[in-house]
N, C-alpha and C positions, 0 to 999 in steps of 0.2 A: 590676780586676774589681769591680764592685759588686753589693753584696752588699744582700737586703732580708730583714725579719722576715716569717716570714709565720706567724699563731695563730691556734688554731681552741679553741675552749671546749666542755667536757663540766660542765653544771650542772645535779647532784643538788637535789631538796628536798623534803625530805620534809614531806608533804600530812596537814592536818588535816581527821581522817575520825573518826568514834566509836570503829570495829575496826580490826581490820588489814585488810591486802588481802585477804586469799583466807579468814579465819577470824574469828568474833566474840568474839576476844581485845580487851581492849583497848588504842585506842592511848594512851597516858600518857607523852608526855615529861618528866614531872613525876617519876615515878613511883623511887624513889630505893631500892629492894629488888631486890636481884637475881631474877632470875627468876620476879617475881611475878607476869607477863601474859604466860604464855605456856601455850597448852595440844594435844596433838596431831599438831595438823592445821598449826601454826608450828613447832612443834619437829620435826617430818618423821619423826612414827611411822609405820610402816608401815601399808597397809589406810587411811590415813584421804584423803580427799576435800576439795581448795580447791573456793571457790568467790568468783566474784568479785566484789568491794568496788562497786555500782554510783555511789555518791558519789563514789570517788576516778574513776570513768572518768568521770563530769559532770565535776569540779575538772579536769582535764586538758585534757577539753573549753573550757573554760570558758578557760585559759589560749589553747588554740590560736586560738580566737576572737578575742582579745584580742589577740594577734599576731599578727594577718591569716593565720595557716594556713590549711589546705585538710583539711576531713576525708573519709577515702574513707568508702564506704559499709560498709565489711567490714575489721577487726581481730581478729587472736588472739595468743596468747598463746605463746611459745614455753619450754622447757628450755635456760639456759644452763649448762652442764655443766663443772665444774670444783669444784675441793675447797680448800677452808680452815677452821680452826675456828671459826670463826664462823658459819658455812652449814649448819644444821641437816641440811637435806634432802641434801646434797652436790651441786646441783645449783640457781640459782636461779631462779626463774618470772621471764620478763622478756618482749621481743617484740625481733622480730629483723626482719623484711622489711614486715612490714604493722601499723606503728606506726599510734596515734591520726589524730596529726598531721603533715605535710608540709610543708614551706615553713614563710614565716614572714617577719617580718624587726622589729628591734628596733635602734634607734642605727643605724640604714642597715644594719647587720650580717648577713644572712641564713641563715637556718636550715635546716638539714638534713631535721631530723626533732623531735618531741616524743614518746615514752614513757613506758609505766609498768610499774613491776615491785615488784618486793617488797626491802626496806632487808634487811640481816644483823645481825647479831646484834655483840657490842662485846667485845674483849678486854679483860682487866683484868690489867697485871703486876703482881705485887710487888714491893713495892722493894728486897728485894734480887736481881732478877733469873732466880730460880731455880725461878721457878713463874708460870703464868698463868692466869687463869679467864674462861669463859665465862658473861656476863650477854646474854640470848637475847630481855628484854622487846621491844630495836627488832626483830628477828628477826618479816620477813612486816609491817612497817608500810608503806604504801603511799606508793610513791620515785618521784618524775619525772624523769625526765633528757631533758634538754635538750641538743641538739647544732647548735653554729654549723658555717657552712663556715669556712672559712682566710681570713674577709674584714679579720679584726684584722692590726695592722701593730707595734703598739707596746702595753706595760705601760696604759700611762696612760688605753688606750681601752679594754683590756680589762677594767680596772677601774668603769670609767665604763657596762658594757657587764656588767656583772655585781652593781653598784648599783641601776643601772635595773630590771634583774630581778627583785633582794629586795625593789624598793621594789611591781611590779606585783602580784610575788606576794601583796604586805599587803593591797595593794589591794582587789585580788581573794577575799580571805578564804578563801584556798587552802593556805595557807602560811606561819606565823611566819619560816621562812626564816633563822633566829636563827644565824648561822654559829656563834658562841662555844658555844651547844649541840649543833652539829653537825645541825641541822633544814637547812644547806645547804650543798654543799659543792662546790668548784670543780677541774678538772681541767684543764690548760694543753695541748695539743699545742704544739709551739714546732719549726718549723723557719727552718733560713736560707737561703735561695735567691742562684743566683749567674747574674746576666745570664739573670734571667727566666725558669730554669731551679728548679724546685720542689726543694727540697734534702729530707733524709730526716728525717721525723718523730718526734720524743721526746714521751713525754709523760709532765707533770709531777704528781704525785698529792703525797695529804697537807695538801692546803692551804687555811687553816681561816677566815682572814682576809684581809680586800681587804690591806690592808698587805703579807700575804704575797705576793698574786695578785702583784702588782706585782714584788714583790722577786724571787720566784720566777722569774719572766717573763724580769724585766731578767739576771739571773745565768745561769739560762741560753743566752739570745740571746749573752752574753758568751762563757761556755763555747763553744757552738758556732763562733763566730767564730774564738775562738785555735786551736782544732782546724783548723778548715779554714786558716787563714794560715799554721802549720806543715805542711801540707801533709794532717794527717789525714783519715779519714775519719769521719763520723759514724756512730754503729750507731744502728738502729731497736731502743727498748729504755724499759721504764717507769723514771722516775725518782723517787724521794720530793725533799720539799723540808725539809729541814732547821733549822728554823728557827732552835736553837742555835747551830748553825757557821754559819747564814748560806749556805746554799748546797743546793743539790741533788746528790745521791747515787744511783747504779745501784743497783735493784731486782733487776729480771731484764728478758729479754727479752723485748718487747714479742710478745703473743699477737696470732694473724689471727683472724679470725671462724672460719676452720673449727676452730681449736684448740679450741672453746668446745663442738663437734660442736652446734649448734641442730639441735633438729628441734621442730616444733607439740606442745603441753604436750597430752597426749592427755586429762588428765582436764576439761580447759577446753572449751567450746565456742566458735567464731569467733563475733565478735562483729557482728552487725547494727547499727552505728551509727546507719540510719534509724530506728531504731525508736525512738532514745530522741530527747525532747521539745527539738531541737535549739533551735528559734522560744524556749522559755523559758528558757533557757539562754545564749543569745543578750541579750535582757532583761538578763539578772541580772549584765552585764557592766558593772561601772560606769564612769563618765568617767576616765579613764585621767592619770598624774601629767604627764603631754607635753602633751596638750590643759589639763588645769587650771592648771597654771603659764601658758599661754599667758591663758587668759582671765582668771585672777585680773590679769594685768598690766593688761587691757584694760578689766575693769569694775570695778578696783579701784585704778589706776593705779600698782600695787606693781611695783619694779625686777625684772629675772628673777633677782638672787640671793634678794630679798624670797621672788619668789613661789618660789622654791624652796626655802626654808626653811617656809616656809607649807603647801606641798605633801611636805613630806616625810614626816605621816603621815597616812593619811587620817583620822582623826580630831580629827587639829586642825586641818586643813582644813577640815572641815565644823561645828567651832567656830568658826573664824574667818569662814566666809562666813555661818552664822545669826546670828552677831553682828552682820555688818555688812550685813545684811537689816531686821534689827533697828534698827539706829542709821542707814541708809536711811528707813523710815519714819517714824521720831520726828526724824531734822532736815534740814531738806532741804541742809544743806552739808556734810552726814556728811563726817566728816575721818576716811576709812581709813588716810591713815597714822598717827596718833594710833591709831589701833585697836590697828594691824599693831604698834607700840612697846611699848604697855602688854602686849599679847600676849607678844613674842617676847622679855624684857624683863625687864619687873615680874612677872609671870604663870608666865610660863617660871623666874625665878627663886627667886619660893616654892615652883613645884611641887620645884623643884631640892632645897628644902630638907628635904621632907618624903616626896621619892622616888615621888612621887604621877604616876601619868599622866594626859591631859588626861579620861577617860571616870569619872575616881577624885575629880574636885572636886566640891567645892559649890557652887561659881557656875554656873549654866546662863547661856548665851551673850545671852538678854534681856536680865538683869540686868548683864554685862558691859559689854555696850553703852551701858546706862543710866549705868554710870560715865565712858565716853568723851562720853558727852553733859556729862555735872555738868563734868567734866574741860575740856573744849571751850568748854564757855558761861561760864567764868568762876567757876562756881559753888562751886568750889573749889578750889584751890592745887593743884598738881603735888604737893609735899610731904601734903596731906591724902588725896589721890587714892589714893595707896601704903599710907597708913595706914588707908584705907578696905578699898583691896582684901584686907588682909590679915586683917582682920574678917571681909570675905565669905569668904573661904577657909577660915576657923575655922568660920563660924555659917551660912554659904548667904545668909545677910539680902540685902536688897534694897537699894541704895546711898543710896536715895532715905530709906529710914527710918532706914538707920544717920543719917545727915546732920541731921534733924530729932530724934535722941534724942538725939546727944552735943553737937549745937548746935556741926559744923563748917561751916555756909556760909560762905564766902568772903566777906568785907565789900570791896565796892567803890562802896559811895559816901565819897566824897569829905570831905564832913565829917566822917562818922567815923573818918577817919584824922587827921584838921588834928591835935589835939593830942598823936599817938604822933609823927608826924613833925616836929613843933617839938620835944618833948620829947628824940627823938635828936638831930634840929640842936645842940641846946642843953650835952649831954651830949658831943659827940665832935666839937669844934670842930678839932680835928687834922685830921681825915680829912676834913671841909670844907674845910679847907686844903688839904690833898692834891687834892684833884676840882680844885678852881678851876686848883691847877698842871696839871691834864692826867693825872692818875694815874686811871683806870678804876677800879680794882679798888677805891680809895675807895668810890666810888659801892653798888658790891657791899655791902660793908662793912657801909654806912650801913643799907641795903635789908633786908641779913640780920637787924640787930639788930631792925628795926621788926618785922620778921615774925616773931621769938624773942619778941618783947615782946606781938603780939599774938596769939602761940602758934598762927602757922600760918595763921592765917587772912584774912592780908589779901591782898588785890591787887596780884601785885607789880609789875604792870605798869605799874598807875594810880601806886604806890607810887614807880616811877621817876622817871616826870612829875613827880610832885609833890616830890620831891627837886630835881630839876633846876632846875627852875621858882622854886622858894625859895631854891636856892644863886646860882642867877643870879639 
């Protein structure tokens, strides 16, 4: 009998808007005081009146676009009905049959549907178990959920297929999408099908990390396998994902939609999606991380892992291609991947040090560029290059004046090296020796001390020549 995975994904994330959905609390993920943004009309006092978030129903839009959806002309807003402590209202405002968005499709993946509703509120245990509180700030912050059909087959795509997501989302400026915060969050249907035959659906909640997506995924596909080869049955039923034990655990059993009892949220009205500024909205959608890896490879000649490390946030994407707009016009042999190196590299690794993101430095992408030129043309030593950049990262300077106030240009004429490279001939007659027998790393050797001697600044290129040249 063979057996196939088949997974469908529920993916929360919560949308950056000023207020919440339906009230002008606001929204603060930041916000580290319990119950500090929340007032009324979020905490679900009686007699008070939502009203709705018109930014978060653009962001939604704005995603469905971006995902090839279809929006109908008419959305509202429904009652889904059900109690936890978390759920101020005991009921949460979501939509049920006449969502934003329809269709869709992402990593070939297709889409069911895209909504919007309102986030719950966040438990807090004690540790030692004997009490819990309710912190209600997310309580009414404005939640997308996203639902795939059952087009996943394995862990590995679903994860691949839920990166892509966080990464549109950033794009978009819709959504930090920060899973470790809980701005996103993934839920697994996972069933096993046997000769083509749809097997019975679990689904997987709690899970906060792609690491987990996966793990979650792969464990239960397992799970359900040894149940069915033993002969069992599967139950339709919500599962958590355990991350300590390493496994997934029964919740309860899995709720239908009518359990939920939806009926139209009476104090909402249906929403006229013609009427808002679809044409600008549209606009405001920018080139998407599938299309810019694609062209960075083509007018930058970067490998697709390149341009995917490039493209992985838009903001250093758009530092890396002004720079190399930049260093475009000033040479006509721009050497992008010398760009893409000192970028992903030297650049990336002082941000590393100082925890800084790329919108937080002092080099603006001109002046970067300006040092892949000095870099390129000779003008100065890989080793001064690095010593450079890290000035500009302290002080913003221009590379060009750092270079003529500390007097690092690069010496490569020829005679003013003659008597450093006799001088080490003369000095490490050993590792002369060494070269002639065929030993490489002499040569290195020789090379190093000249450029220690002339403190960085020579040619090492010329440097070798004229090593060679004199040994022979």
């Amino acid at each position: 009998m063979k057996r196939q995975p088949t997974i469908g994904l529920e993916i929360h994330a919560e949308l950056k808007t000023q207020t919440k959905m339906f009230c002008d609390s606001l929204n603060d993920p930041e916000e580290k005081h319990p119950n500090a943004n929340v007032c009324p009309v979020c905490a679900g006092h009686p007699g008070t009146l939502p009203t709705i978030n018109k930014a978060a129903v653009e962001s939604v839009l704005k995603v469905g676009m971006a995902l090839k959806g279809d929006i109908p002309q008419f959305s509202k807003f429904d009652r889904k009905n059900y109690f936890y402590p978390d759920l101020p209202k005991g009921y949460q405002i979501s939509q049920y049959d006449l969502p934003l968005i329809f269709g869709g499709v992402l990593n070939g993946v297709r889409l069911r549907r895209i909504h919007l509703e309102e986030d719950t509120g966040r438990l807090i245990h004690s540790e030692d178990g004997k009490s819990s509180f309710v912190d209600y700030n997310r309580a009414g912050v404005p939640l997308m959920e996203l639902v795939t059909e059952p087009d996943i087959t394995t862990a590995d795509q679903a994860v691949e297929f839920a990166k892509e997501l966080q990464l549109i989302l950033r794009y978009l400026g819709v959504s930090d999408a920060d899973m470790e915060k809980g701005q996103m969050r993934v839920e697994a249907n996972v069933s096993v099908s046997a000769d083509n035959v749809l097997g019975t659906k679990v689904e997987v909640k709690n899970i906060n990390s792609f690491k987990a997506v996966h793990d979650a995924i792969e464990f239960e596909i397992k799970r359900q396998e040894e149940v069915l080869s033993s002969g069992g049955k599967i139950v339709q039923e919500t599962r958590g994902w355990d991350d300590a034990k390493h496994k997934t655990v029964s919740q309860r059993i899995k709720e239908e939609a009518h359990d939920y009892r939806y009926f139209p949220e009476p104090d909402l009205p249906p929403l006229d999606l013609s009427k808002f500024d679809l044409a600008a909205i549209k606009v405001a959608v920018p080139e998407l991380p599938k299309e810019k890896r694609l062209r960075f490879g083509k007018e930058y000649a970067l490998k697709p892992e390149q341009a995917e490390v490039a493209c992985r946030d838009r903001a250093v994407a758009e530092y890396f291609e002004e720079a190399a707009s930049e260093l475009k016009s000033e040479d006509a042999r721009a050497d992008f991947q010398l760009l893409y190196n000192y970028l992903t590299s030297d650049l990336f690794g002082l941000m590393a040090e100082t925890g800084a993101a790329i919108g937080d430095i002092k080099i603006d992408p001109e002046n970067f560029a300006d040092l892949v030129i000095l870099a390129s043309g000779g003008k100065i030593s890989s080793r001064t290059a690095k010593d450079i950049l890290r000035k500009m990262l302290e002080t913003g300077m221009d590379p060009n004046d750092i270079v003529k106030r500390e007097n690092l240009g690069q010496i490569s004429d020829e005679s003013a090296l003659e008597q450093t490279v006799a001088s080490i001939l003369e000095k490490h007659s050993a590792a002369v020796a060494d070269f002639k027998k065929g030993k490489e790393s002499a040569l290195q050797f020789l090379i190093g001390k000249a450029m220690a001697e002339l403190k960085g600044k020579g040619n090492p290129k010329l440097l070798q020549e004229m090593f060679i040249r004199k040994i022979s």
